[in-house]
C-alpha positions as CSV (number, residue, x, y, z in Angstrom):
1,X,115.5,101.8,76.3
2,X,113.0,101.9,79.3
3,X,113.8,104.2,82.3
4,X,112.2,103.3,85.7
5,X,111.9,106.2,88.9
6,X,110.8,104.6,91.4
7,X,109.4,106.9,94.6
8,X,107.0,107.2,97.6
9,X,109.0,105.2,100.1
10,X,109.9,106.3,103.3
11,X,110.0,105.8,107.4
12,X,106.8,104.9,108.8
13,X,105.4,103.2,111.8
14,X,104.2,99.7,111.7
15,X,100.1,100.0,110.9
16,X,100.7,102.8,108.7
17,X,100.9,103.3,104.7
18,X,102.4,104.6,101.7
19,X,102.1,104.6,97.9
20,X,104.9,104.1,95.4
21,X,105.0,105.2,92.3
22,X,106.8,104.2,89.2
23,X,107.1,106.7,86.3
24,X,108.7,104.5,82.8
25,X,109.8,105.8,79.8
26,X,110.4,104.1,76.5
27,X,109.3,100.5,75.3
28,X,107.4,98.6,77.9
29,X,106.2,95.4,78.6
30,X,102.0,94.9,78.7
31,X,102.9,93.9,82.3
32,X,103.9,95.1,85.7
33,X,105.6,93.8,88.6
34,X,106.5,95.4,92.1
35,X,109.9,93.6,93.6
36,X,111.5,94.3,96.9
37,X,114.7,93.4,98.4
38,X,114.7,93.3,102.4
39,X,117.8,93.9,103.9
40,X,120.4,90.6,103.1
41,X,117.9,88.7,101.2
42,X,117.3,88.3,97.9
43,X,115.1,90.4,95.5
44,X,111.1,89.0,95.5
45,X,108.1,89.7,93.4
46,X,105.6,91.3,95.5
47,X,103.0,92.0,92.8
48,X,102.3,92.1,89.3
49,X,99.5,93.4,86.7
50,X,98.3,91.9,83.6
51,X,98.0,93.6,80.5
52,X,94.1,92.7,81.3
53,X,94.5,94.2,84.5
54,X,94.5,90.7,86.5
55,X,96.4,91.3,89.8
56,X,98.4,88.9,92.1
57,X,100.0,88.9,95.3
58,X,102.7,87.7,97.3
59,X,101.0,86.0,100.1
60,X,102.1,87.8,102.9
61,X,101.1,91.6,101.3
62,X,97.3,89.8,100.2
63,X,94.9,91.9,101.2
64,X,97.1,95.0,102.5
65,X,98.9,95.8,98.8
66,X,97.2,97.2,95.8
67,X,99.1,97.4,92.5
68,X,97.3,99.5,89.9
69,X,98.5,101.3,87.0
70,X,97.6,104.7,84.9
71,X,98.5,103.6,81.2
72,X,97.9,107.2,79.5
73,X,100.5,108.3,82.3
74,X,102.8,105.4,81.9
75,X,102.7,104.9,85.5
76,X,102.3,102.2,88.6
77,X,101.6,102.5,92.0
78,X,101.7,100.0,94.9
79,X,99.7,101.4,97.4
80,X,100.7,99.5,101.2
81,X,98.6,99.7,103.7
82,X,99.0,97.9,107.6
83,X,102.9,98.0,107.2
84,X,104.8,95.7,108.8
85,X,108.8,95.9,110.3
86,X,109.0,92.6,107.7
87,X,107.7,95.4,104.7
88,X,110.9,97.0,105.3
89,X,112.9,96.6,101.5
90,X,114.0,98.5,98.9
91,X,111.4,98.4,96.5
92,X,111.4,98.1,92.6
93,X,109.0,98.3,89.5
94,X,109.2,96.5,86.6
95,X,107.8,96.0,83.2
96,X,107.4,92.3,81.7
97,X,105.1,89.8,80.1
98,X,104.1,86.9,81.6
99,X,104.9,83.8,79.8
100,X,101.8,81.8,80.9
101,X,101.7,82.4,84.5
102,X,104.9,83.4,85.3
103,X,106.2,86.8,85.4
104,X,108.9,87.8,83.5
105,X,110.5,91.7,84.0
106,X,112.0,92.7,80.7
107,X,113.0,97.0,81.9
108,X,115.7,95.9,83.3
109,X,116.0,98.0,87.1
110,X,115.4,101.4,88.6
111,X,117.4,102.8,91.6
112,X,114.5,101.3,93.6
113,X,113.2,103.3,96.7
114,X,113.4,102.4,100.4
115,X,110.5,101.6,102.5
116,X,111.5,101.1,106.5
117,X,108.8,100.2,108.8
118,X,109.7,100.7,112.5
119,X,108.0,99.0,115.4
C-alpha cells in the first residue's frame, strides 16, 4: 500500500514561490505526477516525471514549475516559482506509469496541501 504526505504549501503573494514535497512509502509507480484542484473545479495534472526523468507541463505552469524527484529518498518536489492568484489549489502527488503518453496515477491520493496565492 503506498502512503503519500504531501507538504510545502502555504499563503504567498502573487510573484513569489514555494516547493512541495512529497514523501511515498510502499510500492510505487516508475512515474510521477503533481495534480491540483482549484477551488470548485475539478482535479488537473500539473506535471509529471518519467521513469527516465522526461518532464512535462501543464501549459500555463511551463516555464515557472519544476518537478524533480530524489529516488534513494523516495521523494518529489514541485518547485513554483512567479505564482499566480490562478496557482491557488490544493495540490497532490502521485505515482503512476504512463501508458504511452498518457499519465496514469496508480497511489491512489494523499491529503494534498494547499497553496493560496493572494494578489
Amino acid at each position: 500500500q503506498v502512503r503519500l504526505v504531501e507538504s510545502g504549501g502555504g499563503l504567498v503573494q502573487a510573484g513569489e514561490s514555494l516547493t512541495l514535497s512529497c514523501e511515498i512509502s510502499g510500492s510505487i509507480g516508475n512515474a510521477a505526477g503533481w495534480y491540483r484542484q482549484p477551488p470548485g473545479n475539478q482535479r488537473e495534472l500539473v506535471a509529471t516525471i518519467s521513469a527516465g526523468g522526461r518532464t512535462s507541463y501543464l501549459d500555463s505552469v511551463k516555464g515557472r514549475f519544476t518537478i524533480s524527484r530524489d529516488i534513494a529518498k523516495n521523494m518529489h518536489y514541485l518547485q513554483m516559482n512567479s505564482l499566480k492568484p490562478d496557482d491557488t489549489a490544493v495540490y497532490y502527488c502521485t505515482t503512476g506509469t504512463f501508458l504511452g503518453t498518457i499519465y496514469a496515477p496508480n497511489s491512489g491520493w494523499g491529503q494534498g496541501t494547499q497553496v493560496t496565492v493572494s494578489s
